[in-house]
Every structure is written in C-alpha cells, then in structure tokens.
C-alpha positions in Angstrom: 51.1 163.8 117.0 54.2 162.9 117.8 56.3 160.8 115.0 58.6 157.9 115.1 61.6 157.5 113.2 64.2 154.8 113.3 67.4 155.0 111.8 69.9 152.8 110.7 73.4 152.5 109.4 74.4 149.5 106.6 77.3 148.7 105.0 80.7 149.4 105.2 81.3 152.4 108.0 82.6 155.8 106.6 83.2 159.1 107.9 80.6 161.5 108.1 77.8 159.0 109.0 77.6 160.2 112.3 77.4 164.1 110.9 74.5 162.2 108.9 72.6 161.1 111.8 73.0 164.4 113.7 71.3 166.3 110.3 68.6 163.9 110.6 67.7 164.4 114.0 68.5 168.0 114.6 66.2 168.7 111.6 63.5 166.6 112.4 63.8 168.2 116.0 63.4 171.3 115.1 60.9 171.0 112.3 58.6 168.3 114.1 57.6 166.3 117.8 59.4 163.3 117.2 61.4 160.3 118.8 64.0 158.9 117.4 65.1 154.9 117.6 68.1 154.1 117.0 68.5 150.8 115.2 71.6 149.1 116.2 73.8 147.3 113.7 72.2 147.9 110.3 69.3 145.6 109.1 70.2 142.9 111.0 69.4 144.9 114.2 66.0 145.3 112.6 65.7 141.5 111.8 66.4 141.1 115.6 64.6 143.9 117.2 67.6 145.2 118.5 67.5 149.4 119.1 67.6 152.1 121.3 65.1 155.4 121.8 67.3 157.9 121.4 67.6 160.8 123.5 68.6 165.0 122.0 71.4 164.8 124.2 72.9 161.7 122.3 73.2 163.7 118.6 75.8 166.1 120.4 79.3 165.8 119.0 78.9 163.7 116.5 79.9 166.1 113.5 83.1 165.1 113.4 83.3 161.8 114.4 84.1 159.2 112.5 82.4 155.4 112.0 78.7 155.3 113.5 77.6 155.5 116.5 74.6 152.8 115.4 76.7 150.3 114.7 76.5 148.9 111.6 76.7 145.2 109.2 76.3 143.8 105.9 73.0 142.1 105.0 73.4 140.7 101.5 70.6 141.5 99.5 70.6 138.5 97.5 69.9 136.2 101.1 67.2 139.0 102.4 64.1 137.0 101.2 66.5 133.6 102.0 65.2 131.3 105.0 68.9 129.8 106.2 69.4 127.5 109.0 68.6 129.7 111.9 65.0 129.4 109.9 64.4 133.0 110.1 62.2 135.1 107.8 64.3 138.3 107.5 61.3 140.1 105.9 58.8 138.9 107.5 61.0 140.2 110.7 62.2 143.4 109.7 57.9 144.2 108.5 56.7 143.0 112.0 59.5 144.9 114.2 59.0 148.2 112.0 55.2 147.8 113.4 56.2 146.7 116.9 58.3 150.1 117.2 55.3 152.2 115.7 57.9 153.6 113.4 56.0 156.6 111.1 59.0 156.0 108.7 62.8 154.2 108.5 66.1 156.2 107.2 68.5 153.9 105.9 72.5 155.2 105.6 74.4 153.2 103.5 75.2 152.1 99.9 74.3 150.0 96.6 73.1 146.8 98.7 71.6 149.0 101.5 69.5 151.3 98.4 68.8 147.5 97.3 67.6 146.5 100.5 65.5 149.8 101.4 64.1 149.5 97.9 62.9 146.0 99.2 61.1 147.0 102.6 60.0 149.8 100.1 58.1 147.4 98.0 56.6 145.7 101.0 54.8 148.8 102.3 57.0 150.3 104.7 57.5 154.6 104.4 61.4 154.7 103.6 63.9 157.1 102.9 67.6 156.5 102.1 71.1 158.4 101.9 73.8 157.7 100.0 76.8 156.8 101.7 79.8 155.1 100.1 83.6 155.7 99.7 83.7 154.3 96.5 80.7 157.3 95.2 79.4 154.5 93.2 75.3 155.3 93.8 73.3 156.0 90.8 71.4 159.5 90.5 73.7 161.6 92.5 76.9 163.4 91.8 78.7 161.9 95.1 77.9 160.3 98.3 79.7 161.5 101.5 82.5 159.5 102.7 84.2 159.6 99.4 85.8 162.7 99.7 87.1 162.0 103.1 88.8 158.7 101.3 90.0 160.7 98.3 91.9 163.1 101.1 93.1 159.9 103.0 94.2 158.1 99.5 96.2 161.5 98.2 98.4 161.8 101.7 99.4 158.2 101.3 100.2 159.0 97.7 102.0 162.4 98.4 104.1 160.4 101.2 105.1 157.7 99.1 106.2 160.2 96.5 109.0 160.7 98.9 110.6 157.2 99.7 109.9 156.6 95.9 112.5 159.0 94.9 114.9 158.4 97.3 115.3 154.9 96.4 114.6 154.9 92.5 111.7 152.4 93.2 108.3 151.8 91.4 105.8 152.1 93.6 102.2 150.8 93.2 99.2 152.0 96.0 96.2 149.8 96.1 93.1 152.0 96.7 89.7 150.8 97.4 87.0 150.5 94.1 86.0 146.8 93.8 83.9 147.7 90.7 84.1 151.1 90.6 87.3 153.5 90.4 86.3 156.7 91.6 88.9 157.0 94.5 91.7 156.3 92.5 91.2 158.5 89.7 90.5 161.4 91.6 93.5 160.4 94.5 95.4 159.5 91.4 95.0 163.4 89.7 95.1 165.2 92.7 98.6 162.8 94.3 100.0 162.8 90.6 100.7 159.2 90.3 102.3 158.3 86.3 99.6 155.7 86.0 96.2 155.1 87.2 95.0 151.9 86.8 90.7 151.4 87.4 88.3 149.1 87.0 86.6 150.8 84.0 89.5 150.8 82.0 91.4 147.6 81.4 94.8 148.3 81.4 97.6 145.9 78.8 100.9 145.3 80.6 103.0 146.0 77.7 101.3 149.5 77.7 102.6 149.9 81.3 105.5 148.5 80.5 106.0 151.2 77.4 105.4 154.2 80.0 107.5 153.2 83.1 110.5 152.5 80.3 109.7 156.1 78.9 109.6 157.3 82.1 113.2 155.5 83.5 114.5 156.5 80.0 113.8 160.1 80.3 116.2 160.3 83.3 113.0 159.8 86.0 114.4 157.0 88.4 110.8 156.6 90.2 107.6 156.2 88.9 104.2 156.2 91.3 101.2 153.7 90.0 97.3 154.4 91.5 95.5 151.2 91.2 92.2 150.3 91.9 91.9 146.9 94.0 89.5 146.3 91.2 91.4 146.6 88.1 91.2 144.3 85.5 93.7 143.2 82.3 92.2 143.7 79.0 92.1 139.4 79.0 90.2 139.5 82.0 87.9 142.4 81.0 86.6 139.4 78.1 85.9 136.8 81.4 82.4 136.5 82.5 81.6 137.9 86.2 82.0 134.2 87.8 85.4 133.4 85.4 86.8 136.4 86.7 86.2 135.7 89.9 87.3 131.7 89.7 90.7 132.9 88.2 91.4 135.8 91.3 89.8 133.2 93.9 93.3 130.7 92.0 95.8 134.0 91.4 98.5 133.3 93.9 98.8 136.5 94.8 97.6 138.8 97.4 96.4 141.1 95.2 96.5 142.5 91.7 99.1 145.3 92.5 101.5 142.5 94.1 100.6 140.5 90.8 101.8 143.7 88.6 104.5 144.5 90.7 105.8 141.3 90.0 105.5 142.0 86.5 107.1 145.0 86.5 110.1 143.7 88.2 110.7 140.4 86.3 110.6 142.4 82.7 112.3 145.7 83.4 114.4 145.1 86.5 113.1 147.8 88.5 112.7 147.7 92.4 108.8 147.6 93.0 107.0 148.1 96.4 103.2 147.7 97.1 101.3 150.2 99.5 97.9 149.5 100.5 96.2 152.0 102.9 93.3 149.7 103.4 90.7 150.8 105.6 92.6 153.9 106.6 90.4 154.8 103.5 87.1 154.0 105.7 88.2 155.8 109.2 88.7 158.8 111.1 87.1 162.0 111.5 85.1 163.4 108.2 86.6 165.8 106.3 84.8 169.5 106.2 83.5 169.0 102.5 81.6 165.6 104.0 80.5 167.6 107.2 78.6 169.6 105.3 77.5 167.5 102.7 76.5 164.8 105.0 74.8 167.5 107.1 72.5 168.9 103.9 71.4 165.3 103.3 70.5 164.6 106.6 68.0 167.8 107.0 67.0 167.3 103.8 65.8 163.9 104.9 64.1 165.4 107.8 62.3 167.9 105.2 61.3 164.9 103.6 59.6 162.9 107.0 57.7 166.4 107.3 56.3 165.9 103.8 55.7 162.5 104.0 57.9 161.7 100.9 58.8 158.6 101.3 60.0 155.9 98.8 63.0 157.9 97.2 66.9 158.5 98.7 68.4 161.9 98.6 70.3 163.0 95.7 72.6 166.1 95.1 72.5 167.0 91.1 75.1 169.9 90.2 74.4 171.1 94.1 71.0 170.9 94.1 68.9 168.3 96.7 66.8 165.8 95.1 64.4 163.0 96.0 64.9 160.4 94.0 62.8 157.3 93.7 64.0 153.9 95.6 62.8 151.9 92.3 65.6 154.2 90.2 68.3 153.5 92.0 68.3 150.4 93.4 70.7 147.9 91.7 72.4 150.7 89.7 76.2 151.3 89.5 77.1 154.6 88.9 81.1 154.0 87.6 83.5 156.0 86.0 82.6 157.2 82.2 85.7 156.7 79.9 85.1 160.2 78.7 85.3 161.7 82.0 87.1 164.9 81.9 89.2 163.9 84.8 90.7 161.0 82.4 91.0 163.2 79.1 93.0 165.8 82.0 95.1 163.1 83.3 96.0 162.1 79.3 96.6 165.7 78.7 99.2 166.3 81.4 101.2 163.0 80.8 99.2 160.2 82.9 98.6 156.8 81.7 95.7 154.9 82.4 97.4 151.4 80.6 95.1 151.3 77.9 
C-alpha cells in the first residue's frame, strides 16, 4: 500500500534543509511505495491547505542548495490554539487538511517553536516526526542541528576578514553573530576566528571587565583588539531583570543593538576607535557546508527509517554520532544553551580569551 508523506519546512531557513528533504525522500523511495506532498510555507501552508505532490524528479539537486525549496514561515506556538480575527481554528485546520491529503505521517524541519508545534499536532493524534534544524544548535537531546555549522563557517570568514582592517587601523572591532538566547555560534566562531573576547548570552559579561582586557591588550603593545558577541548578550545588571524587564529596557535602549551600545562604551572610556560588523543573515544563506550535507542527509534517511517502522512521535537526534529517536514530549520547549563549564570556554580562558565575566 502505497504511503503518504507530507513535509514541511518552519522557521527561520538554513542551509542544508533542502539536503534534508532530498534524504527524506530518496530514502523513503528506496525503502518504500510512497508519494510525497510537499507542504508549502511551513504550518501555515498546512492551516491553509496549500501543497504540492511531489514528483522523484523534483529531489534532484537539492544537496547543495541553500534555503528550501518548500518555502517556509513562522507560526508562533503560543497563537497555534489562538482564534484571531481572520476567526480561524489553526488546529482544527491543520487536523482536517492532514486527513484531506490522506497523509500516513507529517515530517516537520525546523527548530524550538517548530518541535513545540509538532509536539502539539503530536498530542492531537497525528503520526509525526521531526528534525532539528537551527543555526543557533539550540534543540534539546542532540549534539547539533544542521545549519549551525554552515553559520559557524560563515561567522569565522567575517571574523578572519575583519582581523585584517582591524590591524591596519588600530581599531576595536565588535561582530554581532546571531544567538538570541543561545550562544553557540559565537563561541565556537569566536575560538575558531580568535576574537580577544566573546561575549554570549550565558555569560553576562561586566563592562569594567572588558574594559580591564582591551586596556591590557592596548598596553601590551596590541593596537587592535576583535570582540565576538552574541546579539543576545546580556550585562551582569540585566542578567538580574525578569524576561519582560529585559525586554521593556532593549524595546527603550536607543541603540541599534547591544554591540553599538558597547562600542559606544568602549570608545567614550578608553578613547579607542570602535567599529560594529554584523553579518546578519549571511549567517542563514547559501549553499551548505559539506559537514551539514552529510549531516542533514543521515537525518533525513533516518527519518525515512523511521516512516518504515512506524515510529512516530519522536525527532531525530545525533548523540556522540549515533542516530536517535527521541520523544516529541522531551524535547519540546527545551533550550539546549551553552554550559559555563564547556570545554570550549575553559580552552578559550586557557589560551588568553575573555568572556567579560
């Protein structure tokens, strides 16, 4: 009996969600009769009963493409079970279309609010299986998700770059990477571009301790120092705020950012030229690096090994490189974020980095 899978992708796009997609179908192909339907622009194209059948054809080329070729939005979880003014029932919807395409099972690609959301359609009765995709390798259970590594390469060129024009001007220079919450991309672009100090979310940095290092620094006879920071990082003050002071206070903070804030800092107490780079979503795009190729690829055919067992409920994991299923109910509304005894930080403090605490 032939089987019908949808697919969709949620969330912020990354590379290697297209090499995703192709694991998932050529697996399932080769494993299985089955028809794919392609679910266009995340959950909201299920809420609208927008997709595509798929044909074999269609999963050609895709390893090394970047974005998706599914399209993809955000669907807050906390507005999923919300009636707004368009008066739609988004559950409701997304149950009834997932019977209306005949679908055996749904694949979900995406990160903490798509696990959140899958974890919802879970609880309703529908046969789900999720992957983990994020730059910011913030899911709980597994080791990374693919699209970070592709961001951590992208993040270290814009640091080894600006190691150049930082030197030949004597100029501080702070790059603003993504990591809202979490500061994965940072720490890792931070060790691998070596940046003086890296500045995440998990550790709230003091400004005189900055201060204390880039003065070392300039001291020592080095004209230009190179600061990683996470668009997320917090003060030691603000680490003490509540979630919705914190975000009051930013929403009123008159600058674009808290590397402009810093820089400011930087320049009104010490004197020294500061400049602000921030890469952006150059993070999110292009073509996937080999490391998420083949990641993304494992994960997808491991999904398909999953449709063939009927395992559904759980997202795939990868645990000291080893494939896991991992229950939806586990994961969902878990942040995976940077331990402060990670041995990339205790490396970093052993070869002269600062982290501002």
């Amino acid at each position: 009996m032939k089987r019908r899978i949808g697919i969709l992708t949620s969330g912020g796009d990354c590379p290697g969600l297209n090499a995703a997609i192709r694991g998932v179908a050529r697996a399932s192909y080769g494993m299985f009769d089955c028809e794919i339907v392609g679910i266009k622009d995340g959950f909201k194209g299920l809420i609208h009963y927008d997709y595509q059948v798929m044909m074999p054809i269609e999963f050609s080329g895709l390893l090394v493409r970047g974005g998706t070729i599914l399209g993809t939005s955000r669907t807050p979880f906390k507005k999923m079970r919300k009636i707004e003014k368009d008066n739609i029932d988004k559950v409701k919807c997304m149950v009834d279309n997932y019977e209306k395409l005949n679908l055996d099972c749904l694949i979900t690609l995406g990160g903490n609010g798509t696990h959140k959301n899958a974890n919802l359609l879970r609880e309703e009765g529908l046969n789900i299986i999720a992957l983990p995709k994020t730059i910011d390798n913030d899911i709980w259970g597994t080791d990374v998700t693919f699209g970070f590594h592709s961001a951590v390469d992208i993040a270290t060129e814009v640091i080894d770059r600006i190691h150049t024009t930082a030197d030949s001007h004597d100029r501080v220079m702070l790059v603003e990477l993504m990591g809202h919450k979490a500061g994965w991309i940072a720490l890792n672009a931070g060790i691998a571009g070596g940046a003086d100090i890296i500045l995440i979310p998990e550790i709230p940095y003091s400004l005189d301790k900055i201060l204390g290092s880039l003065e070392k620094r300039h001291s020592s006879g080095k004209d230009f120092s190179i600061l990683a920071v996470s668009e997320g990082a917090i003060t030691t003050k603000e680490s003490l705020l509540k979630k919705k002071e914190l975000k009051k206070q930013r929403e009123k903070m008159k600058y674009p950012s808290v590397s402009y804030r810093l820089a400011e800092e930087i320049n009104k107490k010490l004197g020294l030229e500061t400049r602000v780079t921030i890469p952006g979503h150059q993070q999110r795009g292009g073509s996937p690096s080999p490391y998420d190729r083949v990641l993304a690829t494992k994960l997808g055919a491991y999904a398909a090994e999953m449709i063939a067992n009927r395992d559904y409920g759980k997202t795939v994991s990868i645990v000291n490189n080893k494939l896991w299923a991992t229950p939806l109910e586990e994961v969902a509304g878990k942040l995976k974020l940077v331990d402060k005894n990670n041995i990339l930080i205790s490396t970093g403090k052993l070869v002269g980095t600062s982290f501002g605490d």
